[in-house]
N, C-alpha and C positions, 0 to 999 in steps of 0.2 A: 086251037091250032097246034100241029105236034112238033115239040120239039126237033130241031136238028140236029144231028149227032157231032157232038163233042170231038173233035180231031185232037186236042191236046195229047203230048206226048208224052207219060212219066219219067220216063227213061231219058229226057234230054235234060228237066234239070231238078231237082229234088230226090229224094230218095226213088230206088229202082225198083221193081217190082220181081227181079226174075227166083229162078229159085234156089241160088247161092245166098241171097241175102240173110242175114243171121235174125233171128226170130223175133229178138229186141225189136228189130228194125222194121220188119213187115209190118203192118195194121189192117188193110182187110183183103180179106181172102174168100169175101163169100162167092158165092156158084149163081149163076141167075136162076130165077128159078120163074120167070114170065115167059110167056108165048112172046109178049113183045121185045125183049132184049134180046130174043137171039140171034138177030140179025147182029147184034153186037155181041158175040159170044167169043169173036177174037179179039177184041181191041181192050182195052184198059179199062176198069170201073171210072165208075163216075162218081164225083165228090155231090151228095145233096147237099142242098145247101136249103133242105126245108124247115119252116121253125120247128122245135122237136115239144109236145107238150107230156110234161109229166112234173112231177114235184120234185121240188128238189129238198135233199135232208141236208138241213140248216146244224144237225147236232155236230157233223162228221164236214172235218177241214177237206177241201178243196175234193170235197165228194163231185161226180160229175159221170152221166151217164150215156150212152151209144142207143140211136132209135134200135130196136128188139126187132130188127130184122138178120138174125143169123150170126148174128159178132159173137166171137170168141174173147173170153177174160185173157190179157195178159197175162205172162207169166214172171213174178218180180225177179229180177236178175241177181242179187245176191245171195237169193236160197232158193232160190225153183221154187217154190211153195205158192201154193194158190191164195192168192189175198183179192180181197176188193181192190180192183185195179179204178185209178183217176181216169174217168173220162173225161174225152175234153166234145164242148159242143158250144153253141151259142144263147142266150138267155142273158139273164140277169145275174152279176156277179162274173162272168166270164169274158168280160174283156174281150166280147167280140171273136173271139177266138173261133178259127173254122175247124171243123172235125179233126183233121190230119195234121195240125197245127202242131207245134212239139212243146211239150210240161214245159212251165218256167220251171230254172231252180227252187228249188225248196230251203226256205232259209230257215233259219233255225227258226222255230216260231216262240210266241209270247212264252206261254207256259215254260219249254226248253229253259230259257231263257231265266224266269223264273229262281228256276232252281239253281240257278251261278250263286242265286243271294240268298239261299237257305241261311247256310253258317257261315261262320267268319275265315274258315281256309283257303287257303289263297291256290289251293292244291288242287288238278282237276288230273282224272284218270279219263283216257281214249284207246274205245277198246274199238277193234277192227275184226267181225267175224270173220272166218275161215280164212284170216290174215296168212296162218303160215303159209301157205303157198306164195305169197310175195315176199320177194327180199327187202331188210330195213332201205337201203339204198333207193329201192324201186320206189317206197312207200313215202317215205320223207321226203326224196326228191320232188313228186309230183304235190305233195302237200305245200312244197312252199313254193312251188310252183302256182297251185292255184290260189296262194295268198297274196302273194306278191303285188307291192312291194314290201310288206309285213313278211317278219322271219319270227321263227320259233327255236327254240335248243328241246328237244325230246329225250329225255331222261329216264334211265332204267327201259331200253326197249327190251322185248321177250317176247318170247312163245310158250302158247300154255297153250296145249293138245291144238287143235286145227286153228285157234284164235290167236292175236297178238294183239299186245297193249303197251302202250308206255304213258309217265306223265308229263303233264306241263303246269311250270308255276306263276300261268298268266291268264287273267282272267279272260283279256282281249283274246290272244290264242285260240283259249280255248272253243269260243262264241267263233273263230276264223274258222278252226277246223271242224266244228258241227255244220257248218253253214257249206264244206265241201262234201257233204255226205249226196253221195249220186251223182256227182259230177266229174268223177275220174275212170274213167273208162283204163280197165287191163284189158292185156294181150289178147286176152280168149274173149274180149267183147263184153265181159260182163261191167258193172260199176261198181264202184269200191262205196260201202258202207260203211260209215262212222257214228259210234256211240259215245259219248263225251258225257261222265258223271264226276259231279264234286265230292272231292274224298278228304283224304286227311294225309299229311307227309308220308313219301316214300319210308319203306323199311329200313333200317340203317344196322349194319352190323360190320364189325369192324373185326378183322380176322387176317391170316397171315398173306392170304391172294391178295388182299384189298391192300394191305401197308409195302406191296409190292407194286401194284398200280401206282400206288402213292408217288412210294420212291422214282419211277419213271416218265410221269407227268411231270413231278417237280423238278426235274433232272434238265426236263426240256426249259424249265421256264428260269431257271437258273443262268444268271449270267455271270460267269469266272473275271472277267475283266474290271467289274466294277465290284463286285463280291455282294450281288444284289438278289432279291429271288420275289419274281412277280407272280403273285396268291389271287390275283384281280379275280373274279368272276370263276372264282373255282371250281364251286360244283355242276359251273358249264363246260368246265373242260373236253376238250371232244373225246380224249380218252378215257374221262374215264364215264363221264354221263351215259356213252352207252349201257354200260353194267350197274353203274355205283352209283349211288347219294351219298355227297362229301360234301356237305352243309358245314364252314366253319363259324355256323351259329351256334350248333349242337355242343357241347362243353368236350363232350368225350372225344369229338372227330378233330375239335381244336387242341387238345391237349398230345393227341398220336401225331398231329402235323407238326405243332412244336418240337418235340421228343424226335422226330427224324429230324429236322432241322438243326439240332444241338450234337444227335448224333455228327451228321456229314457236313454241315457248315457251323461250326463251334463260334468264326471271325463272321459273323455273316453285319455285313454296315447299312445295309437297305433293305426293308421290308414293305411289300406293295398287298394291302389286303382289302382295298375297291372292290365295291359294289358285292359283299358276301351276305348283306344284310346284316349286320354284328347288330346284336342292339346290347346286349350286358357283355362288357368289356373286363368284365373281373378278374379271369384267370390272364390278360392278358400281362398282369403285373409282373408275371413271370418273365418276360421279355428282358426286365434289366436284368437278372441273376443267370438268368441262361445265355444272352448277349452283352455282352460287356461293351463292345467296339458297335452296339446299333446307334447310329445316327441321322437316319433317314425313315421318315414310317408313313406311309399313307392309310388314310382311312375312310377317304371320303364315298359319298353314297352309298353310308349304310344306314342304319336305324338309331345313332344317338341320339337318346330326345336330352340329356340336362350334358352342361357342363362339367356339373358336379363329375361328372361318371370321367373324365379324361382322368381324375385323381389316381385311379389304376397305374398312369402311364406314367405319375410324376418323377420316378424315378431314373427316368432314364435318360441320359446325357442330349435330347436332338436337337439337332439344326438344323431340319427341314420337318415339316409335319404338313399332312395336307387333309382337310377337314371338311370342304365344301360337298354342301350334298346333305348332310344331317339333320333331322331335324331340328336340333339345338342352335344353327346356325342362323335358321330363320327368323330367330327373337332379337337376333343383333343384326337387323339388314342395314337397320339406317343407323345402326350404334358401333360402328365400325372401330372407335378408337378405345370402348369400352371390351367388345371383344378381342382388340388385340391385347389390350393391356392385360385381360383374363387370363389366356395362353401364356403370358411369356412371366407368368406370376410361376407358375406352375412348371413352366422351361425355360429360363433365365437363360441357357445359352443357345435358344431358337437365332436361327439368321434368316429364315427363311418360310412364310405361311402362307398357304394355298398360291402360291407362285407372287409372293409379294414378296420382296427384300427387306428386309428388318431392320434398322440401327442395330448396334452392338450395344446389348445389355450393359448397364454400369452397375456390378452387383460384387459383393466380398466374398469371396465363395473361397468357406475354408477346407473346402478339399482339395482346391488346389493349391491351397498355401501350407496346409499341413505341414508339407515336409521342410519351410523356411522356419516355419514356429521353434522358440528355444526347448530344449528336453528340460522336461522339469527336474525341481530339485525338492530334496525334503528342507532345505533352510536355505533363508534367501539374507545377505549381511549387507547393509548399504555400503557403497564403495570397498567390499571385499575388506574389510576392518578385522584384521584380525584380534587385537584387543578386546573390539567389539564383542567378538564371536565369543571369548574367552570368557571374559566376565558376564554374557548374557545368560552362558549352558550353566555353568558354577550356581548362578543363584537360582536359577531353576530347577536344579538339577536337586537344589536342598529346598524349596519350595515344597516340592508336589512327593519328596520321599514323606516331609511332613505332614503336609495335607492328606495321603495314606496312613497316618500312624492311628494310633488309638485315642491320642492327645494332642488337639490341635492349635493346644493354648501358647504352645513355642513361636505360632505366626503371628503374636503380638510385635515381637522385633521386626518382620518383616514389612511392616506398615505404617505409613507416616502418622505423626497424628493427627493430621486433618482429613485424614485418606476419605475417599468415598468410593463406595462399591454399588453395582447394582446388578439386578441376575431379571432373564428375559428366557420365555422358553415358548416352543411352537407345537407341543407334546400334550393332545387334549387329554379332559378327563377319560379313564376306561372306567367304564361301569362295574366291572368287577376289582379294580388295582387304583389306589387313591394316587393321584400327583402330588408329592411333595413341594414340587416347585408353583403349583398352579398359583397357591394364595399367594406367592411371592414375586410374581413376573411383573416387572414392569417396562412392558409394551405399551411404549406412547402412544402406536392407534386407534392401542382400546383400553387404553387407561386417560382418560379423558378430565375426571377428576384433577384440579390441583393438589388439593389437600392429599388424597392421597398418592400420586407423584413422589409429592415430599417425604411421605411417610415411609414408602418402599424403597429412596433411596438413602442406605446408608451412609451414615456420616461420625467420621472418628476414628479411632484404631478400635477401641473397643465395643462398640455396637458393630462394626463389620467383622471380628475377629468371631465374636459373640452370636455371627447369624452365623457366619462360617461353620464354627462349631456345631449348628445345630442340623445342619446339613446329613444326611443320611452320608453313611460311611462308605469309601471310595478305593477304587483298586485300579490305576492309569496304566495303561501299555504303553510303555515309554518306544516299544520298535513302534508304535501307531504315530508320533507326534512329528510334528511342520511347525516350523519358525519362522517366521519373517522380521526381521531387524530393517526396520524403514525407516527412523530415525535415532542418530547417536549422535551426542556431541557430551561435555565437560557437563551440561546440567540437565539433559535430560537424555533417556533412553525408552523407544517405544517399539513394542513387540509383542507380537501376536503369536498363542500358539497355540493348535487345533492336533484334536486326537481324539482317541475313544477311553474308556474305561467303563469298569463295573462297577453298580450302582448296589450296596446290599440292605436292602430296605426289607423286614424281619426274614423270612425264609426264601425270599426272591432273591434272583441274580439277575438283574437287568442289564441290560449294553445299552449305553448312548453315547452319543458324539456330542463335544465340546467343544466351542472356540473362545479362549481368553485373549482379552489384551489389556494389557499391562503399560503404567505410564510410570518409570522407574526414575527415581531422583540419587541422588547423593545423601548423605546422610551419616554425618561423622567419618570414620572410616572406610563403611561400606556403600550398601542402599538399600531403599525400601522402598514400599510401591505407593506411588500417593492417587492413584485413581484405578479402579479395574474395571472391567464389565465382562460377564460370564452370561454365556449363552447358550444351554443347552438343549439337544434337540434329538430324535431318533435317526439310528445309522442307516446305511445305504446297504442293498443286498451285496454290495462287494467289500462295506466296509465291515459286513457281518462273516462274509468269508475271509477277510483279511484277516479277522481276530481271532477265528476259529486256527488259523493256520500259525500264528502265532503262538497260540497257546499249545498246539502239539509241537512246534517245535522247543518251547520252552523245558519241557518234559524230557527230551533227551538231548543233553547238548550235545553240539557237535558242530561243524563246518557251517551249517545252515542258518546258526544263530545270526538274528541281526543285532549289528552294535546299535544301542539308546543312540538318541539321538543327544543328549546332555552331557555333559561329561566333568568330573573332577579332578582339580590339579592340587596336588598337597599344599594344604590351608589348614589352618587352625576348626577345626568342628566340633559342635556340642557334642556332648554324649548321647542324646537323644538321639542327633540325626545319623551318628557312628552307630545304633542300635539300630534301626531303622533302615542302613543300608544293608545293615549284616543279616535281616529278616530277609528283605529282596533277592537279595546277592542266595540265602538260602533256598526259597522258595524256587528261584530259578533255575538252580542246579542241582538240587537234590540233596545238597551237603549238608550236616546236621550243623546247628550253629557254633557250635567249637573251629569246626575248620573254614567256618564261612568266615569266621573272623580273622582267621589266621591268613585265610589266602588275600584279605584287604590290607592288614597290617603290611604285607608283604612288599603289596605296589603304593606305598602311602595313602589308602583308601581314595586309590583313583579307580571310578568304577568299572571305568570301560578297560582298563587294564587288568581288572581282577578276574574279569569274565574271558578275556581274551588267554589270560594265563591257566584260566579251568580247563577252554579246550584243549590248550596243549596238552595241556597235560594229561588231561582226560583222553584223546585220542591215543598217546605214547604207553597206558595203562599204568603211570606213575600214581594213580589216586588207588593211597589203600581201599580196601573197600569197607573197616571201620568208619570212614569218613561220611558211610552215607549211613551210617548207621544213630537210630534217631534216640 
């Protein structure tokens, strides 16, 4: 029975047929070519809807073909170029779909897809053929347009000859914006094509345009009020991602944003450097030396994986820190009082963490007491004793000229006769330089022994007089020495005193640092010492420049001399120790021993007056210059 003719009308609703319609859009345009449609030769084709048989190729994605009665290949709309065009029809695998039916989108397919997870970059590049004819504006718009409600930041966009490309450092993005490839129709009706391949980070080069961006971006993000400067999310800045990668991951790009920041904010008290991705925070140690007044730092949502790693920051005075977001944050979720106590070990004057309020630290913090602390002194006299002070420098002062002589058998008198001495040293062996002191230390926590205990500690005038003496030979910087007088009364006196000297053990000249103390009794007339302990040990690199400096100034007297810290009031002295100061007295000023004697005679061989009288005189050019003559 013959069909009747189809009245349906294209023109009323679906696509038109006339001959404005743009090419994309037409689909068929054959001619009849039967004796029997020509009765229908003016009215609209007809859609068949007969099964179509042919094979379909299983190798090739959403392949699909038009019965071979006269059909024209599309023509692909972002390059004119002739490709195997998707037909659509109905069978197996096509969803029923009638001939005229319109392509689903094209999502990104498996394979595409695939390749997100090649490598571990987190970096993907979307290039858009014969992009340049679209403006970035026109092109991003409609991009997040058709993501939405999903947004994207597009970094580094450009044109390179008729193409344009930019990156994005999201893996979803990326999968968002492959998956709009064919679906944005421009002006001229064509559809906009997207290529989305995983790359490796933007270029980054740092040059004088780029630290002018810098300064401009920063400039806006700058608040003067609070003397603050928000870095959150910086290399999405919108000024500057269209040209630049400003990663303040990168060591180099963080070190130029510092460096303008100490240039134009020096006082800067709040820094905001959320979500930059930080994960080695090393160079940021630089923050305390370049900001003095920072007291406010955020960091949260970036890559900290250990705690360890804030140890960069310990330095620096805050009272706000904000850290949520890291991955080091998430070991302490249910350990909340372990993590705080972590933070405030390392910021003692935190008040305030991830928006929590702190208690006020209870800590001794001598930087801020510094400046209450007393100035030190080279001698310390219990209740300011002058007596004390007098009779403690006198017999010191003949102590240790002795104890430098050649003969040290004169410090029999100085010693009670039950005296007891012991010597302790912290000065290992060197493999090449034997320790004199090593066989003689007794360090009670490694001399464990009793028997010998007893045996190291001398006992007598004469077994301590007798070690004394065998003691390698000694040359004391009397400007080096410290006294402490902590206890005085009518039967005992006790004081400590700490210096350096030269130790000359055969051709060596050693420096160590000493500290005695001395337990001084009464003893006829005068006193002597009924208990010591000597403790020797090696100097400090300041106490080595001290002695160097010392000893050049020693060499030409003058203003710069320091006065001994001992000093002698005319008393009765042996001959020895009157030879012995006159060797000093020489050695320090250059004067041959004739007038070293003469100039002590002068001031009743008070020392510090004798030296005190060389510079005068020395400065006014009163010293013959026989006198230095040896």
């Amino acid at each position: 029975m013959p069909k009747k003719p189809h009245k349906s009308h294209w023109g009323g609703q679906g696509w038109s047929n006339n001959s404005e319609t743009k090419s994309y859009f037409g689909h068929d345009d054959r001619t009849s070519h039967s004796s029997d449609r020509s009765k229908f030769s003016n009215t609209k084709p007809r859609v068949s809807f007969k099964k179509q048989n042919y094979k379909q190729d299983r190798t090739k994605k959403n392949y699909m073909t038009f019965p071979s009665d006269g059909d024209e290949p599309m023509i692909n709309s972002y390059n004119n170029s002739l490709r195997p065009m998707s037909h659509r029809g109905r069978g197996r695998g096509f969803n029923n779909r009638g001939r005229n039916s319109p392509l689903p989108r094209r999502a990104c397919s498996r394979d595409d897809r695939a390749i997100f997870h090649a490598s571990d970059s987190h970096w993907y590049k979307v290039f858009i053929p014969r992009g340049q004819k679209y403006t970035k504006e026109f092109v991003i718009g409609n991009l997040n347009s058709c993501i939405a409600p999903f947004t994207f930041t597009p970094i580094m966009y450009k044109i390179d000859g008729i193409d344009a490309s930019f990156f994005v450092d999201d893996q979803k993005a990326a999968l968002k914006i492959a998956d709009c490839s064919n679906r944005i129709t421009t002006n001229d009706g064509f559809k906009m094509y997207f290529k989305v391949k995983q790359t490796g980070s933007p270029p980054l080069e740092i040059n004088d345009a780029l630290k002018d961006r810098l300064k401009q971006a920063m400039n806006k993000r700058y608040v003067q009020e609070t003397n603050a400067l928000n870095l959150s999310k910086f290399y999405h800045d919108p000024d500057l991602a269209e040209d630049y990668w400003c990663p303040l991951s990168k060591q180099n790009m963080l070190m130029t944003i510092l460096d303008i920041i100490q240039e134009h904010i020096p006082h800067l008290e709040a820094l905001n450097l959320d979500s930059n991705k930080l994960h080695n925070i090393e160079k940021l140690s630089l923050l305390a030396s370049k900001f003095v007044k920072l007291k406010i730092l955020y960091i949260r949502d970036n890559k900290i994986k250990e705690m360890s790693n804030l140890n960069a920051l310990k330095n620096l005075h805050l009272e706000e820190l904000r850290l949520e977001g890291n991955p080091f944050c998430i070991k302490y979720k249910n350990r909340q009082d372990e993590f705080v106590s972590g933070i405030r070990k390392m910021f003692p004057k935190l008040l305030r963490l991830d928006d929590m309020e702190l208690p006020p630290a209870i800590v001794f913090d001598l930087d801020d007491q510094k400046n209450k602390l007393p100035s030190t002194h080279r001698m310390f006299i219990v209740q300011s004793n002058t007596n004390a002070k007098e009779l403690a420098s006198r017999f010191l002062q003949q102590y240790f000229l002795v104890f430098d002589s050649s003969n040290r058998q004169s410090l029999l008198e100085a010693y009670h006769e039950q005296a007891c001495f012991s010597l302790t040293t912290n000065i290992s062996q060197n493999l090449n330089k034997f320790n004199p002191y090593l066989l003689e230390t007794r360090n009670l926590l490694k001399v464990l022994d009793t028997p010998r205990r007893r045996k190291l500690l001398k006992q007598g005038r004469l077994p301590v007089v007798s070690f004394i003496s065998e003691m390698p030979r000694t040359k004391h910087d009397l400007n080096s020495f410290t006294m402490d007088l902590s206890v005085f009364s009518e039967k005992m006196m006790f004081v400590t005193v700490t210096g350096l000297f030269q130790e000359y053990h055969n051709n060596d000249k050693l420096l160590r640092y000493f500290n005695r103390t001395f337990v001084i009794v009464p003893e006829g007339a005068g006193f002597c010492i009924s208990n010591e302990q000597l403790h020797i040990s090696n100097p400090t690199v300041d106490q080595e420049k001290q002695f160097d400096t010392s000893l050049s100034v020693q060499g030409v007297p003058g203003p710069s001399c320091a006065v001994p810290l001992c000093t002698i009031s005319s008393i009765d002295l042996s001959e020895e120790v009157k030879q012995q100061m006159t060797i000093t007295l020489s050695q320090q000023t250059k004067m041959n021993i004739e007038w070293s004697l003469k100039c002590l005679e002068d001031v009743q061989w008070n020392f510090e007056s004798a030296q005190s009288a060389f510079q005068k005189a020395y400065s006014l050019g009163q010293i013959p210059s026989n006198a230095f003559t040896q």
